[in-house]
C-alpha positions in Angstrom: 10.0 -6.9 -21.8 8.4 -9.6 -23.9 10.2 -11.7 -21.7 8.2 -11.2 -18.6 5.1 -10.7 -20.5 1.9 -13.3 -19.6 -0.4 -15.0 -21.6 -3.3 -12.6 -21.0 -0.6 -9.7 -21.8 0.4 -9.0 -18.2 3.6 -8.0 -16.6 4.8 -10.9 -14.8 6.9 -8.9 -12.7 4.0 -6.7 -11.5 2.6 -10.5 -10.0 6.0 -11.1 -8.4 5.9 -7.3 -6.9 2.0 -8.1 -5.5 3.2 -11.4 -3.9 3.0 -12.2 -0.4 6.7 -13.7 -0.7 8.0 -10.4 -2.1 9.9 -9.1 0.7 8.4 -5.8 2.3 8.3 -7.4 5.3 4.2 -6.6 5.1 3.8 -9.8 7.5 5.1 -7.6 10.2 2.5 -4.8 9.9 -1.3 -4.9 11.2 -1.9 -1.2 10.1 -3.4 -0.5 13.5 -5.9 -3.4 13.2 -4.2 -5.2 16.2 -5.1 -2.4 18.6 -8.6 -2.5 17.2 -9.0 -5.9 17.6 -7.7 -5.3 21.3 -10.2 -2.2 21.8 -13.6 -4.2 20.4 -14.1 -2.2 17.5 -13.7 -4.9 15.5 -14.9 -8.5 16.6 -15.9 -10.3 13.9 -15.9 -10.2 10.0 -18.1 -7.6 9.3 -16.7 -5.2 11.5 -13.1 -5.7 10.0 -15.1 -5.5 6.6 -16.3 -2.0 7.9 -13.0 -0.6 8.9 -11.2 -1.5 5.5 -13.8 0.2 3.7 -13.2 3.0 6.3 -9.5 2.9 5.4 -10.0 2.2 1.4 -12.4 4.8 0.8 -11.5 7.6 3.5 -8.1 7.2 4.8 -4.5 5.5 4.0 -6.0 3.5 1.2 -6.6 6.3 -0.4 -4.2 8.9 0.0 -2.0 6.4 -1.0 -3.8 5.4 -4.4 -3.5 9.5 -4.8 0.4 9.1 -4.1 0.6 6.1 -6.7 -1.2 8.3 -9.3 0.9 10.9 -8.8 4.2 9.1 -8.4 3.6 7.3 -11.4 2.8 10.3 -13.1 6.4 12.0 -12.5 8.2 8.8 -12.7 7.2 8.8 -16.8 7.2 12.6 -17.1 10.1 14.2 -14.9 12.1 11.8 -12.1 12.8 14.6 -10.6 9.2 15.8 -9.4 9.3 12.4 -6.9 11.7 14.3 -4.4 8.9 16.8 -3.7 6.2 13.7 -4.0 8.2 11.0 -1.4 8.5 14.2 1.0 5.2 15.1 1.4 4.3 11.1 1.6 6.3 10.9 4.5 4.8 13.7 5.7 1.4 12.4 5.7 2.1 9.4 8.3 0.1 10.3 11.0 2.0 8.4 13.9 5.9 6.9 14.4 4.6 3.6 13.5 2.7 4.4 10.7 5.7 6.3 9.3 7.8 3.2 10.1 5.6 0.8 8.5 5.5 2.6 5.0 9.3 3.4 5.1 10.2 -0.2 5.7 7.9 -1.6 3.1 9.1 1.0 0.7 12.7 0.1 1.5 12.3 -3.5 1.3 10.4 -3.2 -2.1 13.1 -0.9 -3.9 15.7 -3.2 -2.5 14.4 -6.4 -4.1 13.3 -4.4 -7.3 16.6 -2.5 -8.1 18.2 -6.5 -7.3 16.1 -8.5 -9.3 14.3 -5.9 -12.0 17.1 -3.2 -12.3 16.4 -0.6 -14.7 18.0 2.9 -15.8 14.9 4.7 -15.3 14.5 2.7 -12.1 17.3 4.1 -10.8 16.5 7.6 -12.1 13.6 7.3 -9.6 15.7 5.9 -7.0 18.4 9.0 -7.1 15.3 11.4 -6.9 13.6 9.9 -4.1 16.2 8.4 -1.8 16.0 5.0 -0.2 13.6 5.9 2.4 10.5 6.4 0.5 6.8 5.2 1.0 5.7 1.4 0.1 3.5 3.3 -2.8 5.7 5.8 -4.1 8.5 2.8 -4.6 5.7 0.8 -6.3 4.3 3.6 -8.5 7.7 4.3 -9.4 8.8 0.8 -10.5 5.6 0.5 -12.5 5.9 3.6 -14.4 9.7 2.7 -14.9 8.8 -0.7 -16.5 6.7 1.1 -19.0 3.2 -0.6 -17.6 0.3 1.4 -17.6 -1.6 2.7 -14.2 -3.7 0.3 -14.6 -4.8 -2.3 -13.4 -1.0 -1.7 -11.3 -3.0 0.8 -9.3 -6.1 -1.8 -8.2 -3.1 -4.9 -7.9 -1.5 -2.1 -5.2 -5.0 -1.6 -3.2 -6.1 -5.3 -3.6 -2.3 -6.4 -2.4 -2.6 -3.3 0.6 -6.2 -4.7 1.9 -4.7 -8.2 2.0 -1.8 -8.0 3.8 -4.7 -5.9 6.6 -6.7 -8.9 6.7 -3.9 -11.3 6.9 -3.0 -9.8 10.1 -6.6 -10.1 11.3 -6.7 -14.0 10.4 -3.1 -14.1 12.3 -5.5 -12.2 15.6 -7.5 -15.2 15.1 -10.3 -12.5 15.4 -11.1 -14.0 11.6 -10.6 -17.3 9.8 -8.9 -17.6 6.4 -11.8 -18.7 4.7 -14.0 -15.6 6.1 -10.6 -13.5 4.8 -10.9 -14.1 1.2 -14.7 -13.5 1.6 -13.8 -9.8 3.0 -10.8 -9.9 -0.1 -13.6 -10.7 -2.5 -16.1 -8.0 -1.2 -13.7 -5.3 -0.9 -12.1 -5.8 -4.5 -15.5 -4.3 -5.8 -14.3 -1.5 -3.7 -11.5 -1.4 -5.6 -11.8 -0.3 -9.3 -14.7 2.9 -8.6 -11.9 3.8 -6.2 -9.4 3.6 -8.8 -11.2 5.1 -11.6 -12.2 8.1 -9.0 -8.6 8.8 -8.2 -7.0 8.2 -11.8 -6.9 11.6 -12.6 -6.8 13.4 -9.2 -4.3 15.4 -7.7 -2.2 16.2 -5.1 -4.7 18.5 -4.0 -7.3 16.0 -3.4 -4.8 14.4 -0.8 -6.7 13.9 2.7 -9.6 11.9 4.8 -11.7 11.4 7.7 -11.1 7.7 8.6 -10.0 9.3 12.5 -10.2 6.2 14.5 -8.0 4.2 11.6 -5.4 7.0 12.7 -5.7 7.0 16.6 -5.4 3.3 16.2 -2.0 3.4 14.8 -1.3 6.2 17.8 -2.6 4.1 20.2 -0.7 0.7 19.2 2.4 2.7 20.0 1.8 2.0 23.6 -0.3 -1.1 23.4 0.9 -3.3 25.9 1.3 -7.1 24.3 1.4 -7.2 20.9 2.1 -9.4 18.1 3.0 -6.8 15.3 5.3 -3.5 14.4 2.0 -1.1 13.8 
C-alpha cells in the first residue's frame, strides 16, 4: 500500500474516496434540506448551521457514524457479520427517498472502489453485503478492507457527509460558498467528540431525536418543484 501512502502517512485513496468528484452521485441529494429551505426553517446560515448539528449529533449523522463503527468492525473481524449490519442499515431509512439516497451513494461508491481499488477482502465484503448497501456501510467496508484504521476514516466520512448537505444549500442559493466553508469549519469541531463518543458504541446505541430532519425527507417526497432526488 506504500504506493498510495502520503507524505504525512495518509491513505491516498481514502482522499480520493472523500472527493467531491468521486462518483456517488452525492450532487444529487439535499438530505431533506431543500424542503426546509422551502418550509422557512432554515433561512439563512445559522439556521442551516442549527439543523446539521441537529442531524450530526441526533439523527442520520450519527446513526450512521454507529453503522461505520460497526461495519468496520466486522469487515476486519468476520465479512460475514455485514449481511445482518447492511440489513438493518437499510432498515433505518426513515422515508423512500432517504432509503434511495443512501442506496445510490452506496452503490455508486462500491462501484468505483471494486474498479479502481479492487481488493480480495473488498470483495469478501462485497459478497456479504450485496450491491445495494448504505453509502457508510460501503465506506466502512472499503476502509477496513484497505487495512486503515477507524480513524481519522470515520471524521473524513462525517466532514465529507456535512459537506455534500451544505453544498446543496449553497446550490438553494439560501447560502453563499464563502458562508459554506464557515458552517464546514464550525461543524468539523463537531466532528471528532462525535467520533471519539461513538468509537466504541454499539449497535445498541443505534437511534435519535432529530424528528423534523426525518419529516423533511417525508415531506420532500411530495414537494412540488424541486431541484434535487431527497
Amino acid at each position: 500500500m506504500t504506493d498510495a501512502i502520503g507524505s504525512a502517512g495518509l491513505d491516498l485513496a481514502l482522499l480520493a474516496w472523500a472527493s467531491p468528484a468521486y462518483p456517488v452521485g452525492a450532487f444529487a441529494y439535499s438530505h431533506g434540506v431543500e424542503w426546509a429551505v422551502e418550509s422557512g426553517d432554515i433561512t439563512d446560515g445559522e439556521s442551516l448551521h442549527a439543523w446539521l448539528t441537529d442531524i450530526l449529533t441526533a439523527g442520520s449523522g450519527r446513526n450512521d457514524a454507529i453503522l461505520f463503527v460497526a461495519a468496520w468492525q466486522a469487515a476486519r473481524r468476520d465479512p460475514a457479520a455485514l449481511t445482518d449490519i447492511a440489513e438493518l442499515a437499510i432498515a433505518l431509512a426513515g422515508a423512500s427517498e432517504r432509503r434511495l439516497e443512501s442506496l445510490q451513494q452506496g452503490a455508486g461508491f462500491l462501484a468505483a472502489t471494486r474498479a479502481a481499488w479492487p481488493s480480495p477482502k473488498l470483495e469478501a465484503c462485497a459478497a456479504a453485503f450485496g450491491a445495494d448497501t448504505v453509502y457508510s456501510v460501503c465506506f466502512a467496508a472499503a476502509v477496513a478492507a484497505r487495512g486503515l484504521s477507524l480513524r481519522p476514516a470515520l471524521d473524513i466520512y462525517l466532514s465529507t457527509f456535512l459537506s455534500n448537505i451544505v453544498s446543496a444549500a449553497v446550490r438553494l442559493s439560501t447560502i453563499g460558498q464563502t458562508e459554506g466553508q464557515k458552517i464546514i469549519a464550525r461543524l468539523s469541531t463537531a466532528i471528532g467528540p462525535l467520533a471519539d463518543a461513538v468509537e466504541h458504541a454499539t449497535l445498541d446505541d443505534l437511534g435519535g431525536h432529530a424528528f423534523r430532519a426525518d419529516l423533511a425527507a417525508l415531506h420532500h417526497e411530495t414537494q412540488y418543484s424541486r431541484l434535487f432526488r431527497s
